[in-house]
Backbone as CSV, one residue per row, in Angstrom:
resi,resn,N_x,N_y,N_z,CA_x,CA_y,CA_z,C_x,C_y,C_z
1,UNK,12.779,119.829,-52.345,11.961,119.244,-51.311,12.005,117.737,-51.309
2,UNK,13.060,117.237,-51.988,13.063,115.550,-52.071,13.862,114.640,-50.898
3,UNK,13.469,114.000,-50.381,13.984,112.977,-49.195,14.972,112.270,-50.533
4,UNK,16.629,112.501,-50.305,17.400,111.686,-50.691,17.609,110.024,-49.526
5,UNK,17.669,109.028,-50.195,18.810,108.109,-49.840,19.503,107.548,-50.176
6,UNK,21.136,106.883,-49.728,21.946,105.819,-50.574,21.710,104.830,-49.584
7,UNK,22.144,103.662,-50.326,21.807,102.679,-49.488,23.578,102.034,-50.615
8,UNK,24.301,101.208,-49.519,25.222,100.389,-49.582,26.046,99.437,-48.868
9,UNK,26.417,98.007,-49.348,26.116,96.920,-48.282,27.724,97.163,-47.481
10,UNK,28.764,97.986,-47.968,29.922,98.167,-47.546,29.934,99.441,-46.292
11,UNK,30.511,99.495,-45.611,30.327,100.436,-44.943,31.701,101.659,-45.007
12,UNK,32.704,101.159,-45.175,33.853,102.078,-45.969,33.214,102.967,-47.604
13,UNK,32.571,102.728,-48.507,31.587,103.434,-49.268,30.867,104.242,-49.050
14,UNK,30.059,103.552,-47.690,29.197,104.436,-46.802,29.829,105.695,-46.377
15,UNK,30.869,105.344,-46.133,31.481,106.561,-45.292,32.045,107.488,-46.083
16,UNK,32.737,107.091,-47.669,33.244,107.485,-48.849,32.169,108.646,-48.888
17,UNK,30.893,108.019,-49.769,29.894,108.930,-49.750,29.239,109.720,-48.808
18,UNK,29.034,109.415,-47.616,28.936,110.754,-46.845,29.621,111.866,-46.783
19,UNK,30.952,111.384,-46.618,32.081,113.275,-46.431,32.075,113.166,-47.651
20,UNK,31.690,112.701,-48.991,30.912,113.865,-50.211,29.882,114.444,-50.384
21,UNK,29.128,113.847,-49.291,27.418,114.513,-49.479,27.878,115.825,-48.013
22,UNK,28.536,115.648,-47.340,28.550,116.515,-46.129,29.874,117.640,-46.722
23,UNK,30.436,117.488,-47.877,31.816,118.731,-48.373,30.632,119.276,-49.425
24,UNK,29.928,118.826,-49.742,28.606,119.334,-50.410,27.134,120.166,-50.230
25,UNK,27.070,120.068,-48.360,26.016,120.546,-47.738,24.722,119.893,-48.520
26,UNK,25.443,118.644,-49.107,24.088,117.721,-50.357,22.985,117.185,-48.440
27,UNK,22.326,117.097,-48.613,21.155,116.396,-47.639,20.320,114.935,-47.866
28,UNK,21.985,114.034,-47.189,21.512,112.496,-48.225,21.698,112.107,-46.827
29,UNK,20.716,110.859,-46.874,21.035,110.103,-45.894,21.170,109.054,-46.677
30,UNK,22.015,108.230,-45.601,23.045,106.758,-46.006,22.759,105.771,-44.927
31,UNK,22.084,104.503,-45.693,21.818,103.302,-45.138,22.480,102.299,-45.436
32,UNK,23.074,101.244,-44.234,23.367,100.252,-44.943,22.333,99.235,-45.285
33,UNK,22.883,98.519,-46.392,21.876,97.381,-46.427,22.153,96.828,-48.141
34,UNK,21.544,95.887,-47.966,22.044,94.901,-49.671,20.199,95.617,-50.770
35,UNK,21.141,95.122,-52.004,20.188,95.736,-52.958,18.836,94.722,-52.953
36,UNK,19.422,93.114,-53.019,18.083,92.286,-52.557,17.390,91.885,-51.199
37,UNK,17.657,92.687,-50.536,16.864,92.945,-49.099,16.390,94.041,-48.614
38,UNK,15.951,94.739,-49.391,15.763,96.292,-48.846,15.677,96.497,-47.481
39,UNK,15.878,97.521,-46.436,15.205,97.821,-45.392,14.076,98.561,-45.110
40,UNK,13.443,98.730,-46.014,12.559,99.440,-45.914,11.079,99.048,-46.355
41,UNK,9.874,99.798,-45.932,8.518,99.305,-45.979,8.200,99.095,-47.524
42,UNK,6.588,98.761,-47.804,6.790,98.267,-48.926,6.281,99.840,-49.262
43,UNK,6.326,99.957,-50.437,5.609,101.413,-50.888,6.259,102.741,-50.297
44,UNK,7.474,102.464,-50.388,7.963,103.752,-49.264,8.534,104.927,-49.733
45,UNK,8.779,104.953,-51.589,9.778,105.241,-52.627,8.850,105.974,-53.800
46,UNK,8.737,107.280,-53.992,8.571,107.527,-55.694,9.217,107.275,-56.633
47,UNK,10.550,106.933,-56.203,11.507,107.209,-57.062,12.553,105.989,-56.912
48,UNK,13.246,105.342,-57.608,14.510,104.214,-57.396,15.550,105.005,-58.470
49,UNK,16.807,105.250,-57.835,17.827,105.080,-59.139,19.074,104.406,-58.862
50,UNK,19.498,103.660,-59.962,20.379,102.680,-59.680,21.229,103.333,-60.885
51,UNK,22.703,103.826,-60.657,23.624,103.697,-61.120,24.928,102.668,-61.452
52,UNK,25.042,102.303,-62.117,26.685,101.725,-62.558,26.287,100.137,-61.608
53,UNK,25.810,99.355,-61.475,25.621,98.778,-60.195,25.335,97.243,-60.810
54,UNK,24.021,97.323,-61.291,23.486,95.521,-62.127,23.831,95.108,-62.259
55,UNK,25.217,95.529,-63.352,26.195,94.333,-63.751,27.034,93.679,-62.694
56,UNK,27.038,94.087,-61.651,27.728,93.512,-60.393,26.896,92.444,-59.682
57,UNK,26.017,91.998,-59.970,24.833,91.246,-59.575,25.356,89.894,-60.036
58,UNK,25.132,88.974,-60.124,24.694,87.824,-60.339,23.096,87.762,-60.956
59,UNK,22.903,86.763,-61.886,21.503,86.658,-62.352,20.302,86.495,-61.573
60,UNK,20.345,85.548,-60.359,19.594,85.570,-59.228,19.256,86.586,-58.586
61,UNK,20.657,87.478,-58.543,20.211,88.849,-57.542,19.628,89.997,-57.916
62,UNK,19.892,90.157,-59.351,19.391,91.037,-60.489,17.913,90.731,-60.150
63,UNK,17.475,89.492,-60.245,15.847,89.260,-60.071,15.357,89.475,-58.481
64,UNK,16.059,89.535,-57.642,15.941,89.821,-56.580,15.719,90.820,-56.085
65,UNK,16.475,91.789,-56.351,16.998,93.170,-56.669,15.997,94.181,-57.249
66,UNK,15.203,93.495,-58.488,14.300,93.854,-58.899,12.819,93.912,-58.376
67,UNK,12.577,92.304,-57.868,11.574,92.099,-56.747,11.598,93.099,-55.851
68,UNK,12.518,93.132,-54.977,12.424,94.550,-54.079,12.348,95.886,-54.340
69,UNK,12.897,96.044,-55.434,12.382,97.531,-56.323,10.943,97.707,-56.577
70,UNK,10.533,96.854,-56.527,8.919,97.011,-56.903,8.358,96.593,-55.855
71,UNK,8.858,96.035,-54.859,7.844,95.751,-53.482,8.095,97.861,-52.724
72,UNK,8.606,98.148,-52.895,9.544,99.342,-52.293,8.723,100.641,-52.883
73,UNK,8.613,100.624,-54.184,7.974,101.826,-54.788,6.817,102.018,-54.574
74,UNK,6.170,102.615,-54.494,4.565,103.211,-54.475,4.169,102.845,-55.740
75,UNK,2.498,102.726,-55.711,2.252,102.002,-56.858,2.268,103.080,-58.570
76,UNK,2.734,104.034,-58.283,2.846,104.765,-59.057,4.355,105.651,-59.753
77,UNK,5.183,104.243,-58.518,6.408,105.056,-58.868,7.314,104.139,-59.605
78,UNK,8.775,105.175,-59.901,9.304,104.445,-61.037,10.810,104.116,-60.334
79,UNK,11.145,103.427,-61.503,12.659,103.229,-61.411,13.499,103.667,-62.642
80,UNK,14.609,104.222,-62.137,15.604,105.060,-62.979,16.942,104.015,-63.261
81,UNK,17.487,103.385,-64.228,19.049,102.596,-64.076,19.552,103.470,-65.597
């Protein structure tokens, strides 16, 4: 019963991961958008998981990145890396 999403700022990725979530009958939806700008409201998330990804950051964006992880989650929710 969980609302999946990916979110990624490339849109060739985007598309990578969809015809794997759709050869999967997986039920993800795919947004674009950067990790320090979320699109989304504040509190909108139980859940964050970030795979393989941080170290691709820069130190600024890592803190950025993070800021929006926590503007994003509900006040009771977590983050997974």
């Amino acid at each position: 019963g969980a609302e999946v999403i990916g979110i990624d700022g490339d849109p060739k990725i985007l598309g990578i991961a969809r015809n794997k979530a759709q050869a999967r009958n997986a039920a993800i939806r795919f947004d674009k958008g950067m990790s320090f700008s979320l699109p989304y409201a504040d509190g909108s998330f139980d859940r964050v998981v970030s795979s393989l990804f941080f170290h691709h950051l820069s130190d600024d964006n890592k803190r950025r990145t993070l800021s929006e992880v926590a503007r994003v989650l509900k006040e009771d929710g977590e983050l997974h890396i």
